[in-house]
N, C-alpha and C positions, 0 to 999 in steps of 0.2 A: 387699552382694554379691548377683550375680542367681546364682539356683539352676543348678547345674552350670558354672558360672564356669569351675572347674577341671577342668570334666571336658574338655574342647576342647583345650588343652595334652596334654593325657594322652593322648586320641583321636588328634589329630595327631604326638605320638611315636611310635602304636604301629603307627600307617596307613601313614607314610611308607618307614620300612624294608620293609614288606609290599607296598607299589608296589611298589618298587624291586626287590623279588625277583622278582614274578610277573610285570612290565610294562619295565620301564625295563632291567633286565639282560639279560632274553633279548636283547633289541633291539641292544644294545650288542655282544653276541656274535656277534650274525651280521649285522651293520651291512652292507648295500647287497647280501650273499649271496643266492642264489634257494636254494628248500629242496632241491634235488640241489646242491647247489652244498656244502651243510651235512652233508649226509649220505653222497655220495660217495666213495671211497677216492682217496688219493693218494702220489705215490711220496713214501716216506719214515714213512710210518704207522705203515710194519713196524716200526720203531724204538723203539716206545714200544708195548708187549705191557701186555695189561688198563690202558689211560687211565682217569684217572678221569675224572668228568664236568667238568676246567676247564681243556676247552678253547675254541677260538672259530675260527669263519669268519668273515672279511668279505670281499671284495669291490667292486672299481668298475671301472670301462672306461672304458682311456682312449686318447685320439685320435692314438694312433701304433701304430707296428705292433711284435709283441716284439721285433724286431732292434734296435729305435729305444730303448725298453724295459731290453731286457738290461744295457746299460754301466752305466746307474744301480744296477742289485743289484748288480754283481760291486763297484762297488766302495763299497760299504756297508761300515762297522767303524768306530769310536770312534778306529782309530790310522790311518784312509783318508778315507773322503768323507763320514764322520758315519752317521746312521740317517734322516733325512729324518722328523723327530718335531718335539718342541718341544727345541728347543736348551738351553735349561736344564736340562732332564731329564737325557736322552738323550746330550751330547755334552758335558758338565762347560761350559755354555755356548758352548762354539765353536760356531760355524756349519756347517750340512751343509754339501756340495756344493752348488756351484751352474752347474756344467760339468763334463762327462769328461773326467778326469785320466789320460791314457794309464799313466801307472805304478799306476792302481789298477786296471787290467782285465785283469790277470792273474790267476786263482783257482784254486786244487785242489783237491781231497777230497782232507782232513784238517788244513786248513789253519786258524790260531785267526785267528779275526775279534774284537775286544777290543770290552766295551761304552764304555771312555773308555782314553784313552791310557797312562793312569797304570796300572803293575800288572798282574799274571800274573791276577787272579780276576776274576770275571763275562767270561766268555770264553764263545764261540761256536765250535764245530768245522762245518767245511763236510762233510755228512755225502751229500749227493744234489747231482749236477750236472748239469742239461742242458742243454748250451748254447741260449739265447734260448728256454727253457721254464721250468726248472726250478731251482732253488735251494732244498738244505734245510739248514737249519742246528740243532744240536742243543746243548741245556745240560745241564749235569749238574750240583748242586751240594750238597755234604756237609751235614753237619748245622750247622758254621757258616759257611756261607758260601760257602766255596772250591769255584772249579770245578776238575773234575776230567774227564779225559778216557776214557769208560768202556770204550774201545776198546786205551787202552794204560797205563793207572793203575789201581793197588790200586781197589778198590769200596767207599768207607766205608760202613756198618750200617746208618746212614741215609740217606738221600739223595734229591733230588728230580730227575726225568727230563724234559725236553720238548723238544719242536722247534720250530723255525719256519720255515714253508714259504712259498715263494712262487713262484707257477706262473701263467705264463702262458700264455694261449691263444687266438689271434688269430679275430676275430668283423668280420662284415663291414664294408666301408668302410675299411678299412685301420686298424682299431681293435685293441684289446686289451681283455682281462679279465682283470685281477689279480687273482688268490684268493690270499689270505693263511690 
């Protein structure tokens, strides 16, 4: 055996978690974001009073303008045009969209968006709407599981709260920036 054989094993278990927290996660949480972009307020913030720290910005720009934009979010949802992710995940394998569906561009606040078609749980409420801007959608969900609607449902004891926002705002050449 050469001297400290085993220490390198041990060293690289204890290192690579410690990357990952100091270097490779911040990274991931604000993936393509500029730092106002991370730290800025946005409609729909109000919503979630004392956040803890896990949340995340990202960010990209892309080469159409929000009206071009827009028809793709509105019709986002697991029982609509998918989530535009990895399809195994996200959409119980079906495939997102891959054109706009006139019957999915109709959206309201208060309206449940489903993460896959099957089932009342893991559900989205459309809580912030600005037409070709804004989009906030909010989850709410008990201690096993179940979403709940905190606008018009009992409140269980425990529960976990968050949004997800997606705002756009048009940057020159007839571009967008997508803040998520």
């Amino acid at each position: 055996h050469r001297p400290g054989g085993r220490l390198l094993p041990v060293a690289a278990a204890f290192t690579a978690p410690v990357v990952y927290a100091l270097w490779i996660r911040p990274r991931l949480l604000t993936w393509g974001a500029t730092p106002d972009e991370t730290t800025r307020t946005y409609p729909g913030d109000e919503l979630v009073p004392d956040p803890d720290s896990g949340g995340a910005t990202m960010a990209t720009t892309l080469a159409a303008e929000p009206e071009r934009v827009w028809p793709w979010l509105v019709q986002m949802g697991g029982d609509r045009g998918g989530w535009y992710s990895w399809d195994w995940l996200d959409n119980n394998g079906d495939p997102s969209a891959d054109r706009i569906v006139p019957e999915w561009q109709n959206i309201e606040v208060g309206q449940h968006l489903y993460r896959a078609p099957k089932g009342p749980t893991n559900r989205f409420t459309v809580v912030v709407l600005e037409p070709n801007r804004t989009l906030v959608l909010q989850s709410s969900y008990g201690l096993f599981g179940h979403s709940f609607d905190p606008q018009t449902d009992p409140v269980p004891p425990a529960y976990v709260d968050g949004i997800w926002g997606f705002h756009l705002r048009p940057v020159s050449g007839g571009r967008t920036r997508l803040v998520v």
